[in-house]
C-alpha positions, 0 to 999 in steps of 0.5 A: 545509479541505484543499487538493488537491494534483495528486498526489491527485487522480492517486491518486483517479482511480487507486484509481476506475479499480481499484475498477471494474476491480481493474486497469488500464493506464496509459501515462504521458504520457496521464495527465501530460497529463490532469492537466496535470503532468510525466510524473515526476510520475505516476512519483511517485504510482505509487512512493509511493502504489501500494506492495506493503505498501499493497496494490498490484502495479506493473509497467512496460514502456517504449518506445513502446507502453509502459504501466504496469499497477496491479493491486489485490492480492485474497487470498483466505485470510489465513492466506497472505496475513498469511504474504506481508505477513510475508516482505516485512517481513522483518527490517525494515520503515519506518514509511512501509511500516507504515502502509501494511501497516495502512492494507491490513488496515484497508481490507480490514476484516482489522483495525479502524480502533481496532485500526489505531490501538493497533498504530501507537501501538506501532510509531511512530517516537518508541517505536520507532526501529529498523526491525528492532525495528518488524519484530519486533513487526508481524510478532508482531502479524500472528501474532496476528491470524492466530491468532484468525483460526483461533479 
């Protein structure tokens, strides 16, 4: 059995706040409070796990009625959407941000949990080392699934 950790539990209870409101506003120290760990911590989560690749938009405002908005990216045509994933890959993308990228497409059931499975057998670390090659081929890949989108 795998154990819980703070930091997914804090992502848990995030993505439950989304799903009912598809955005929310947080201020750091209520939530370091409520799950009884240190403000930096909530940054952590937020940094990692809330990613544009992985469908998220972050915002921030400091001070004392600071805040920070998580808002769930909802696109309404592919076509654009696929277009924007493949301006953020750019000329090169982490494997981190890949698996984020099909971790997105599979959640928003653009492409199959197989389908996920072949693309990162492709795009993994120990085929491809160099982050410009990955972005290469994703961004192919994207170009496909758009294509037989159109079909």
């Amino acid at each position: 059995m795998k154990m819980r950790n703070a930091s997914d539990e804090i992502e848990e209870y995030l993505k439950q706040l989304l799903q009912e409101n598809g955005i929310i506003e947080i201020k750091r120290q209520d939530m370091a409070l409520r799950f009884n760990v240190v403000p930096s911590q909530i940054n952590y989560v937020i940094k990692t796990r809330f990613t544009l690749p992985k469908g998220y938009t972050v915002e921030s405002k400091r001070g004392g009625g600071g805040y920070i908005r998580i808002v769930k990216v909802k696109f309404s045509d592919l076509h654009s959407f696929l277009g924007k994933i493949k301006r953020l890959i750019g000329t090169e993308i982490s494997i981190q941000d890949t698996k984020g990228i099909l971790m997105y497409l599979f959640e928003e059931k653009i492409i199959t949990e197989r389908e996920a499975e072949l693309m990162l057998s492709v795009l993994e670390e120990d085929v491809i080392q160099q982050d410009s090659d990955r972005a290469i081929l994703l961004n192919r890949m994207l170009m496909c699934i758009d294509m037989m989108n159109g079909r």
